[in-house]
N, C-alpha and C positions, 0 to 999 in steps of 0.2 A: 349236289355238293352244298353242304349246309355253310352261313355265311360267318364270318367270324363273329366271334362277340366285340359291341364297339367297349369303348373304354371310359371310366364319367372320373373325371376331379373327387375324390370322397369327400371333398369340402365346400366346394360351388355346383359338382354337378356338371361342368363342361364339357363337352363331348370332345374327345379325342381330335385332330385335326390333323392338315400338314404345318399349320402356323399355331396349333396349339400342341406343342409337345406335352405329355405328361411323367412324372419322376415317378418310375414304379416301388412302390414298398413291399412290405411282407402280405399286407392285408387290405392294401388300398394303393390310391394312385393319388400325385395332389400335381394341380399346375404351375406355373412360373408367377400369375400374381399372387396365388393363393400363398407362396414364399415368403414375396416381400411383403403382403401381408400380415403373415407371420412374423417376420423379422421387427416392424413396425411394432408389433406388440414386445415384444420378448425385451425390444430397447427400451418400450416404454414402462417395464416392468423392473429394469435394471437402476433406470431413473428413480422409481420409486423407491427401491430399495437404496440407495444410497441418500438419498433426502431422509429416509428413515434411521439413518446409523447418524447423523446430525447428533450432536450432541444436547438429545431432549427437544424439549420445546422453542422454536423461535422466542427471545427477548422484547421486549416491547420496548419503543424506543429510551422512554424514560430508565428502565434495567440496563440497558444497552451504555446510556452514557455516565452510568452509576458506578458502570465495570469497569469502564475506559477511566473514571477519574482516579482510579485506582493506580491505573498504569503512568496516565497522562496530567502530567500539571498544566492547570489553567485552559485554553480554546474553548472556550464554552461555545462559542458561533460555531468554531469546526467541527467540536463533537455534536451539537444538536442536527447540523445538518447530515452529517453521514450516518449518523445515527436512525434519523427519518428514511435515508438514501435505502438504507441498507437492510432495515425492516421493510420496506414496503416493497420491496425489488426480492427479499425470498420469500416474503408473503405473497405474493404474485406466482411464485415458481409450487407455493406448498397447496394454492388450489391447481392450479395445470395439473398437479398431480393428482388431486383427487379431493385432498384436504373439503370440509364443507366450510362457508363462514357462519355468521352471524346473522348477517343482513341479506336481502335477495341480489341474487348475482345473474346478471347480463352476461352468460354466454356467449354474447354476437362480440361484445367490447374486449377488444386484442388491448394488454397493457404495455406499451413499451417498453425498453429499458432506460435509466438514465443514469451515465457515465457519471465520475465525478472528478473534477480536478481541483486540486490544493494548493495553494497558492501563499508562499511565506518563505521570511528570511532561512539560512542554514540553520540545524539545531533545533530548530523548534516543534517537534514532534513529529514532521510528516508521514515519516516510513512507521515510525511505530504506532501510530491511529491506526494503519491499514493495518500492520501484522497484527496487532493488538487486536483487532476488530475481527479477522480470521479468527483469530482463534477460542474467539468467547461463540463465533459461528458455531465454526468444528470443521469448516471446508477446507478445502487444498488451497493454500496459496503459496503463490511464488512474488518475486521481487525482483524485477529486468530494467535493466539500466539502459536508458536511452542512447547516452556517449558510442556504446559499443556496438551498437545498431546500425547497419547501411542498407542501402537499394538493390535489391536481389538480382544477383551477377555481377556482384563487386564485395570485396576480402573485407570480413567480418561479419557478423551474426545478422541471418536473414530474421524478419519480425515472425516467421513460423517456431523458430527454437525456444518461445515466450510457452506455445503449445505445448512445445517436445516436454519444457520443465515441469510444466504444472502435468501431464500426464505421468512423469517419476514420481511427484507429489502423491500423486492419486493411486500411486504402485498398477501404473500401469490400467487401471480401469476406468472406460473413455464416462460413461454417465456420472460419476464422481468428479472428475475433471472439468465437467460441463455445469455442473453445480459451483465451479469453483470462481476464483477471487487472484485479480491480476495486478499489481502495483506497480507502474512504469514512473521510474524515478529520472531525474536532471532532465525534465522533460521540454525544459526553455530552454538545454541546450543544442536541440534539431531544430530551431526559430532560426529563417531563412535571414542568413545575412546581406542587408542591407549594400554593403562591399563587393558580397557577390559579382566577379566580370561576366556581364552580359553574354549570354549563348553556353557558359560551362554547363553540368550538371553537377546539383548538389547533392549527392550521393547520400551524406552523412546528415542533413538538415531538411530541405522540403522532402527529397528522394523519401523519404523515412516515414515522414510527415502521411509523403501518401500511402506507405505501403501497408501503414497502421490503420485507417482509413476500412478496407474489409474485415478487417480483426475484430478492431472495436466497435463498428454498426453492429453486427452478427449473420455470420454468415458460412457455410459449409466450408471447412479447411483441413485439406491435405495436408497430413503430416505425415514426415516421414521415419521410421521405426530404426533408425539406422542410430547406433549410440542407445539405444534405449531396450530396456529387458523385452525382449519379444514374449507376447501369449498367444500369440498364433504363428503361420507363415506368411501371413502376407507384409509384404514391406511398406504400405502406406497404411495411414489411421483416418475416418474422415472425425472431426471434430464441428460440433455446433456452436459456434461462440454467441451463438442468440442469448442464452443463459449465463455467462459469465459474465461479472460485473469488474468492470477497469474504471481501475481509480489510478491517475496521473499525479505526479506533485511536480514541484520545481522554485525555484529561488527566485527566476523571475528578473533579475539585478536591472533596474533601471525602469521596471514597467513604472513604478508609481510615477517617474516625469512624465509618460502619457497619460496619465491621470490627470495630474497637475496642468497640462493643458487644456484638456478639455472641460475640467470643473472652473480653472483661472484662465481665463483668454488674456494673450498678451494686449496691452490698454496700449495702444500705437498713436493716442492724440499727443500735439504737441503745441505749446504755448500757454498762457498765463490761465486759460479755460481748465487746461487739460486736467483729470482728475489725478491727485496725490495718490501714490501705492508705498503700502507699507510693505519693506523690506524684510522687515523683524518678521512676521506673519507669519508662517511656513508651514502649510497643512502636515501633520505627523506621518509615518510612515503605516502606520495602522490607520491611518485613516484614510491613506491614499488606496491600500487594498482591499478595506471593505468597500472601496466607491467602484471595486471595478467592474468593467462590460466588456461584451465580446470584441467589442469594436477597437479598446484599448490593446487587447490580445491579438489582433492582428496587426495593428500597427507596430508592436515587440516583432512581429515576423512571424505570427502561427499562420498555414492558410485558411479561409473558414470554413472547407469542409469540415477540418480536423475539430476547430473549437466547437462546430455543432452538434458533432458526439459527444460532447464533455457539457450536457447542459448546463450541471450542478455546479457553480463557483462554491469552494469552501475558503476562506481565506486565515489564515493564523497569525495574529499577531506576534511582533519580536517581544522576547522575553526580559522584562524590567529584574534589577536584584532583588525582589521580595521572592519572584517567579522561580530564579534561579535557586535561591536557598532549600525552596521546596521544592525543587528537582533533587538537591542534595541530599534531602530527611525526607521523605514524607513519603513517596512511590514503595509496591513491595519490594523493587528491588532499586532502591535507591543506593547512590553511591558509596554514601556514607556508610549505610550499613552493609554495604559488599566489602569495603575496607575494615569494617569494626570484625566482620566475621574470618575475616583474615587474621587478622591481628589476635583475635580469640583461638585460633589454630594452636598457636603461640602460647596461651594462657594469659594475653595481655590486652586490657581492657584500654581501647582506644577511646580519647574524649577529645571532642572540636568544640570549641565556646562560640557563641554566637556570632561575636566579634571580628575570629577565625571564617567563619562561615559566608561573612559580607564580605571580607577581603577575598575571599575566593570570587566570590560572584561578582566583584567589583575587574581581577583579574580577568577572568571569561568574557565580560563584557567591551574592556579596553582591546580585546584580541580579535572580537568582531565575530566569533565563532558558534555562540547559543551554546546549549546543553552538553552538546558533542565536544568540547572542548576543554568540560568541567573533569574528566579522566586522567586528560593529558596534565593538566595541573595538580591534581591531588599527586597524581606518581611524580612528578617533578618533585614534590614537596615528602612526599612520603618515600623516596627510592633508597635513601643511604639508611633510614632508621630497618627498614624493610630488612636491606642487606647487613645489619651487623645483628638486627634482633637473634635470629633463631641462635647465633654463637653466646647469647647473655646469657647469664644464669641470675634468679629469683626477681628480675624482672617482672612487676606487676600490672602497672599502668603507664600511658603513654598520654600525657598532655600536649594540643595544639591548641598555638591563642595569635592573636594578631601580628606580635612579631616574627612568629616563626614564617608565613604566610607571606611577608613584608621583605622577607629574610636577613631584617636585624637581629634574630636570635636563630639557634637552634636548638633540636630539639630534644632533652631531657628527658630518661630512661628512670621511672620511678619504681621501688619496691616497696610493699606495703610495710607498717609500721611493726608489724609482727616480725616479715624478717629481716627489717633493720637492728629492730630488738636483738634476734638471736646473731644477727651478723658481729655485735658488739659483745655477746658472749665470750 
């Protein structure tokens, strides 16, 4: 009796086994590594192609903060540095994928990733550097709010649904997602309260702290398909967060007195020796945030795993009224001109005088608010002309000057002299 024929892998050639099963095809047989193998390729083929649908060529840092000043008034520190962060971190991902460079390249040297965190009063750019910064990329990003975050097994967003997002972002396709860009904003508000009763858990503050901790090093993460458009059957996604790049921001409120301590030691001599301290003296608020170090971020209440993921300090100065003005003119989509094109809806030519313009910025600044606050004000000032315009008829132009602003005047519905002319016909 003749023996049977054995059976070989048509890709490595393995002989058939009881501990090597083989997957029969039409015209060959393949084994279980030769699979994942496979699969290793096919992901690594997916990656490429989605670094490919980037929008063109990576930016060089100098273009990079060319594009931002477009968007973003004044940080020149914040934008040089995330600008370096951010070229050099998908310049890293575009040789992994094949890219060649320039200069000879060490194969053996693994680059790391390096996080980045922002650090500046409310208002003054933070969320919009990173969205901004997405999208001159062309990657998926999302925008997860720390507040809402707690310690997985307790009511509220586990840190995995930061994934679930950016994977809607990406329409559902994980090597796209893995290329992408994550923005965790009120991020001093999980800083471990000091208050804290001895033996609680703090679910919503360190709890948090660490759970972000595997996210943000990089690391294989389950995610689960549940709420999200399914492209297959299976209910879990594994995700690599090695290639995503997390940039944190936060307001920060009080870090600069630890600054203020450790740059000014309290002078505790006492008597007719003792050295004179000047009171007047008061290091500025930007000067307190560019002094900072890790060591001040934990004393606020970070723990130091967490700041050691976040190498890169960016810090953002608060914005003075020269600052603020040019937040109101000068951006493509500055406020000013979102209001003038309203008003042009209308056929009515809105004018702010310069005057007009510091009284705003001068408001915003007494309110404590930054940029984000200059909205609330102009509609405050602009809501009743708003609401009786569209009922006027031959309505031309629309003058604001420093009284209106002040609100000892209001403000005055002009028609050009043509149809005053014929109105007196």
């Amino acid at each position: 009796m003749a023996e049977k024929d054995t059976k070989h892998c048509s890709f490595c050639d393995i002989e058939q086994s009881p501990s090597v099963p083989l997957i029969a095809g039409t015209d060959g047989y393949i084994c279980e590594a030769c699979v994942q193998l496979a699969s290793q390729v096919v992901n690594s083929w997916g990656r490429k192609k989605a670094l490919k649908e980037m929008q063109g060529p990576l930016a060089k840092p100098k273009e990079l903060k060319e594009k931002l000043d477009q968007y973003v008034i004044g940080q020149d520190l914040a934008k040089e540095i995330l600008s370096v962060a951010v070229y050099n971190h998908y310049k890293r991902l575009k040789f992994e994928s094949g890219e060649t460079g320039v200069g000879n390249i060490d194969q053996d040297v693994e680059i790391g990733k390096s996080n980045i965190l922002l650090i500046g009063p409310s208002g003054t750019g933070k969320t919009l550097l990173a969205s901004t910064l997405a999208k001159i990329v062309g990657v998926p990003f999302v925008v997860a709010d720390a507040t809402t975050l707690t310690q997985a097994g307790y009511v509220g967003d586990d840190v995995e649904n930061i994934l679930v997002r950016l994977l809607d972002m990406a329409d559902g396709h994980v090597g796209k997602a893995e290329w992408g860009m994550v923005y965790i904003d009120e991020i001093d508000k999980i800083a471990r309260s000091p208050e804290q009763a001895f033996g609680t858990r703090d679910v919503s503050g360190e709890g948090v702290q660490q759970a972000l901790l595997r996210l943000v090093e990089g690391s294989q993460v389950k995610v689960s398909s549940k709420g999200r458009r399914k492209d297959n059957n299976s209910d879990q996604t594994m995700v690599d967060t090695r290639n995503i790049l997390f940039i944190a921001g936060g307001a920060f409120p009080g870090l600069e007195k630890h600054v203020q301590k450790r740059l000014l030691p309290k002078d505790t001599a006492i008597g007719f020796h003792a050295a004179v301290s000047n009171p007047d003296h008061k290091p500025e608020l930007e000067e307190m945030l560019n002094a900072t170090e890790p060591d001040d971020l934990k004393r606020f209440g970070l723990i130091p795993e967490f700041i050691g993921r976040f190498p890169i300090l960016a810090p953002l100065e608060p914005l003075d009224i020269d600052a603020l003005i040019q937040v109101l003119t000068e951006p493509k989509n500055a406020l000013v001109k979102q209001y003038q094109q309203l008003f042009a809806y209308e056929g009515v030519d809105l004018k702010l005088n310069h005057e007009a313009l510091v009284a705003i910025a001068e408001k915003a600044i007494e309110r404590n608010t930054g940029a984000r606050g200059l909205r609330s004000i102009m509609e405050q000032i602009l809501r009743k002309t708003m609401f009786e315009l569209p009922s006027c008829e031959g309505v031309n132009e629309c003058l604001v000057d420093e009284k209106i602003i002040k609100g000892e005047a209001e403000i005055e519905l002009q028609a050009t002299q043509a149809d005053e002319q014929q109105a007196g016909q």
